[in-house]
C-alpha positions as a Markdown table, in Angstrom:
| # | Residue | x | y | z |
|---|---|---|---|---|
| 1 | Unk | -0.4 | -49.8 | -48.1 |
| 2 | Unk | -4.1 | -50.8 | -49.7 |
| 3 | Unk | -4.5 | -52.1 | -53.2 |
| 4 | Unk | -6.4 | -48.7 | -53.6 |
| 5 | Unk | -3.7 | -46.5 | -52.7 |
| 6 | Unk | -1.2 | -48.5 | -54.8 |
| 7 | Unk | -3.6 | -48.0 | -57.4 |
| 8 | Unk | -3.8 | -44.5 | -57.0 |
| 9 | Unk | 0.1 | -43.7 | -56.8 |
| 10 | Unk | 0.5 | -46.4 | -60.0 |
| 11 | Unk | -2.3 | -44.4 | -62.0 |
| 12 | Unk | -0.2 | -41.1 | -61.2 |
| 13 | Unk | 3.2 | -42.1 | -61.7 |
| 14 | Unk | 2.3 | -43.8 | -64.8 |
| 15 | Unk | 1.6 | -40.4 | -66.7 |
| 16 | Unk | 5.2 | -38.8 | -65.3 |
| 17 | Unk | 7.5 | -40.1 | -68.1 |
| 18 | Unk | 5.1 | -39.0 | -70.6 |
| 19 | Unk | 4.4 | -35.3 | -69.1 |
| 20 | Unk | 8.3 | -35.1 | -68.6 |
| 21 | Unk | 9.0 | -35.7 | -71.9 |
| 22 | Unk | 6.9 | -33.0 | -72.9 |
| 23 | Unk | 8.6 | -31.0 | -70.9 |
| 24 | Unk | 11.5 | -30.6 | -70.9 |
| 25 | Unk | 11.7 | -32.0 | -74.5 |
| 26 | Unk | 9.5 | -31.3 | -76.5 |
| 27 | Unk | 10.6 | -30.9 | -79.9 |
| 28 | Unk | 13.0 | -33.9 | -79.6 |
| 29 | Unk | 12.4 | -37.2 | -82.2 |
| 30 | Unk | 12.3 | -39.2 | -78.9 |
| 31 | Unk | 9.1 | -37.2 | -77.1 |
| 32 | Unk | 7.2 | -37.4 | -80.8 |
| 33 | Unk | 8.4 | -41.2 | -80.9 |
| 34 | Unk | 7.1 | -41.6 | -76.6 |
| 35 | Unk | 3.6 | -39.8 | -77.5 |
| 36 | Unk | 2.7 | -41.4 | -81.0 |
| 37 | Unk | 1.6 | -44.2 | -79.6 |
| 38 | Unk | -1.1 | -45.2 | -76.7 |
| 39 | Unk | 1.6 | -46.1 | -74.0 |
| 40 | Unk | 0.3 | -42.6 | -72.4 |
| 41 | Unk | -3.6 | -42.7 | -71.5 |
| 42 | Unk | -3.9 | -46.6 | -71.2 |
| 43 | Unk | -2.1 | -47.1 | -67.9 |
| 44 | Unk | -4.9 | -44.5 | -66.0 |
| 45 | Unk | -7.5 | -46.6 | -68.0 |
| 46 | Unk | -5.9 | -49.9 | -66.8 |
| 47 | Unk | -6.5 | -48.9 | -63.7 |
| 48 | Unk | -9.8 | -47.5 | -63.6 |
| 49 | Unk | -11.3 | -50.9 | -65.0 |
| 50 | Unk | -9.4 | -52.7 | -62.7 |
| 51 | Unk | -10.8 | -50.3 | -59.9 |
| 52 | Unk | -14.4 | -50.9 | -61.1 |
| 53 | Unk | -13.7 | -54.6 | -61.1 |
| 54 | Unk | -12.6 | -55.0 | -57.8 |
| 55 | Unk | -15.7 | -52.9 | -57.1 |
| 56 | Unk | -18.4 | -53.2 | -59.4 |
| 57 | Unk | -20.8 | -52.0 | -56.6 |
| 58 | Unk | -19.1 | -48.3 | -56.6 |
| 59 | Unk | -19.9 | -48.3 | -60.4 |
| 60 | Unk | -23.4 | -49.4 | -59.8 |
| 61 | Unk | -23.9 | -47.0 | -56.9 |
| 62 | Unk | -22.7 | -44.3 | -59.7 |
| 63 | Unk | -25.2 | -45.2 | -62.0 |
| 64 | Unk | -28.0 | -45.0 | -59.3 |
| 65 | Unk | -26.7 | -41.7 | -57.9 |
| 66 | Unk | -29.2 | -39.6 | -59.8 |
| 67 | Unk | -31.7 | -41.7 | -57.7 |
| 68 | Unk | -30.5 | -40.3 | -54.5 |
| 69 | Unk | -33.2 | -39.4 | -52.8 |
| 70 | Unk | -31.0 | -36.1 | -51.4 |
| 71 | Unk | -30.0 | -35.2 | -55.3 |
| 72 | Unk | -27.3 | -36.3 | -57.6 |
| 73 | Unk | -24.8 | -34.1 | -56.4 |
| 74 | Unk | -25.4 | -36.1 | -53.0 |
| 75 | Unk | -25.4 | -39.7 | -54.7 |
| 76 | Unk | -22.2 | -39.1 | -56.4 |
| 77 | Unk | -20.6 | -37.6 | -53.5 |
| 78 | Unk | -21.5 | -41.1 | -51.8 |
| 79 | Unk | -20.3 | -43.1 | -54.4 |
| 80 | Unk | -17.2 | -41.3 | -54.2 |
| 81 | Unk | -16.6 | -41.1 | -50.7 |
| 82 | Unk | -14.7 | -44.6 | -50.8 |
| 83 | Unk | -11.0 | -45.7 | -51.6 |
| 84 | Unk | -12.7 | -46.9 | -54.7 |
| 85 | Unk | -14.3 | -44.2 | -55.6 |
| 86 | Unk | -11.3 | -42.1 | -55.0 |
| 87 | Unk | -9.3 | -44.3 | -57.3 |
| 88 | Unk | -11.7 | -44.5 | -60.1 |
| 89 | Unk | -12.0 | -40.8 | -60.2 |
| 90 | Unk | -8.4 | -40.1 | -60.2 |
| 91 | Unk | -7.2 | -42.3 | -62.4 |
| 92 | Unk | -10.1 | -40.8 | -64.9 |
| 93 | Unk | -8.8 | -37.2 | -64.0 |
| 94 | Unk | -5.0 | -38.5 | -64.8 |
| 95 | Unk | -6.0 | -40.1 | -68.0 |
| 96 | Unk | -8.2 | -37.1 | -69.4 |
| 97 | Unk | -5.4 | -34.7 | -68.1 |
| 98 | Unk | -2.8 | -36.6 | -70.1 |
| 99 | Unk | -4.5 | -36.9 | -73.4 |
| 100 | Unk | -5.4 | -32.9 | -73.2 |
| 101 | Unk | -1.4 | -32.2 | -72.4 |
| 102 | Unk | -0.8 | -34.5 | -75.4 |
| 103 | Unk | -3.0 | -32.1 | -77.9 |
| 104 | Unk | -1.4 | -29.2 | -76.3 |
| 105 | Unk | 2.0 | -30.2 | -76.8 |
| 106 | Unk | 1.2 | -31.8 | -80.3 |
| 107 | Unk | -0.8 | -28.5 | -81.1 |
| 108 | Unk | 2.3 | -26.3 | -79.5 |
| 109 | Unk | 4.9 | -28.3 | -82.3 |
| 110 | Unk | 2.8 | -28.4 | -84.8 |
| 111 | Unk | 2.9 | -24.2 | -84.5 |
| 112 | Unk | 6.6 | -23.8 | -83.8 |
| 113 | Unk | 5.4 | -22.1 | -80.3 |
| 114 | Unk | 7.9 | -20.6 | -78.2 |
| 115 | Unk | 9.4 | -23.6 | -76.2 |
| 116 | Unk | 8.6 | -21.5 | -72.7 |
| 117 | Unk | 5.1 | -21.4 | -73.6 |
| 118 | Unk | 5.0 | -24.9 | -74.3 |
| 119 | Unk | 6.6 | -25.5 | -71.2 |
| 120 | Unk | 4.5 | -23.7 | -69.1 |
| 121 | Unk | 1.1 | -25.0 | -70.6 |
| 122 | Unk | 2.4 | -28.3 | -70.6 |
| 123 | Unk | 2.9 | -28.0 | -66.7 |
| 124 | Unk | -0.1 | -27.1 | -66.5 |
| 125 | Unk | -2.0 | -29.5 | -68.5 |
| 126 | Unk | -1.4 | -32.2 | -66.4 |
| 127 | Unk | -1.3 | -30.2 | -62.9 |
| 128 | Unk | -4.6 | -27.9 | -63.7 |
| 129 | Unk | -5.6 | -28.6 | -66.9 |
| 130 | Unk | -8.6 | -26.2 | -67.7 |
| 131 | Unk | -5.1 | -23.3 | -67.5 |
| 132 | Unk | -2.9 | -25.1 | -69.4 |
| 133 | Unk | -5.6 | -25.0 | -72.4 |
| 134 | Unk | -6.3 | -21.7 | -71.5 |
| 135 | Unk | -2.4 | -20.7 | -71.8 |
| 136 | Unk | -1.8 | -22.7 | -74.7 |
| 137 | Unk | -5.1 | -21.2 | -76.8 |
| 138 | Unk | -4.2 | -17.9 | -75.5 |
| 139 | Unk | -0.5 | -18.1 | -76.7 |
| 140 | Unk | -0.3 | -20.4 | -79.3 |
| 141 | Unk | 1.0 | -18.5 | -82.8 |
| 142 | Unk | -1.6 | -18.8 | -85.5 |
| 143 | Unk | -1.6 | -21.4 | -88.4 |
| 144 | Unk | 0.0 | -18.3 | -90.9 |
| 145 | Unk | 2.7 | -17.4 | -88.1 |
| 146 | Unk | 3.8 | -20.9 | -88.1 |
| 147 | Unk | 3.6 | -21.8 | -92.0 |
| 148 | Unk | 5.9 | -18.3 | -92.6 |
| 149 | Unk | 8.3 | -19.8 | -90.2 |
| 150 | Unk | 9.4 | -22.8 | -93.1 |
């Protein structure tokens, strides 16, 4: 196995505590304790500057890709067609996915949502994020449901 690929799994496993917490608990003390703190986005971040370091030309060539001559669709494509690329990007996706699941399930406790809901746009806030927004805005009770609830 490649540093890359190492890199890759690392960046994705580093996330699973964190997403599982929200989970499959997510109005217990320990999840708010788990996600109060910065444990959960700086792993993926870690790693992305230790990808760009190892590689500082794949940043470079991202910088340059609007200079494509083909486009800047095509230059980013190219710079990342690599192992490094790959990496980099990933770990970005798993670190923005991650803080977005974080506001949801924050958001979703905050409201006193329904604990499937939560659940549902938790999983996806971290497997296709753009849906598990989607469900949790959809879904989510209003300020006035929730402050009628105490």
């Amino acid at each position: 196995m490649d540093f890359y690929t190492l890199l890759f799994i690392l960046a994705t496993l580093w996330v699973g505590p964190f997403w599982f917490a929200m989970l499959l608990q997510p109005y217990a003390n320990k999840t708010a304790h788990l996600m109060n703190n910065a444990w959960f986005f700086v792993g993926p971040i870690v790693i992305w500057f230790a990808t760009m370091l190892l590689n500082p030309v794949g940043l470079i060539d991202f910088v340059n890709s609007g200079a494509h001559p083909e486009g800047f669709l095509v230059g980013m494509g190219a710079g990342l067609s690599s192992k490094s690329g790959v990496t980099a990007m990933w770990s970005h996706m798993v670190a923005g996915d991650i803080i977005a699941t974080r506001w949801i399930w924050k958001d979703s406790v905050k409201r006193h949502n329904n604990i499937r809901l939560i659940r549902a746009s938790v999983f996806f806030g971290v497997m296709l994020m753009p849906i598990g927004i989607l469900l949790h805005l959809l879904f989510r009770k209003s300020n006035a449901a929730a402050q009628s609830q105490h």
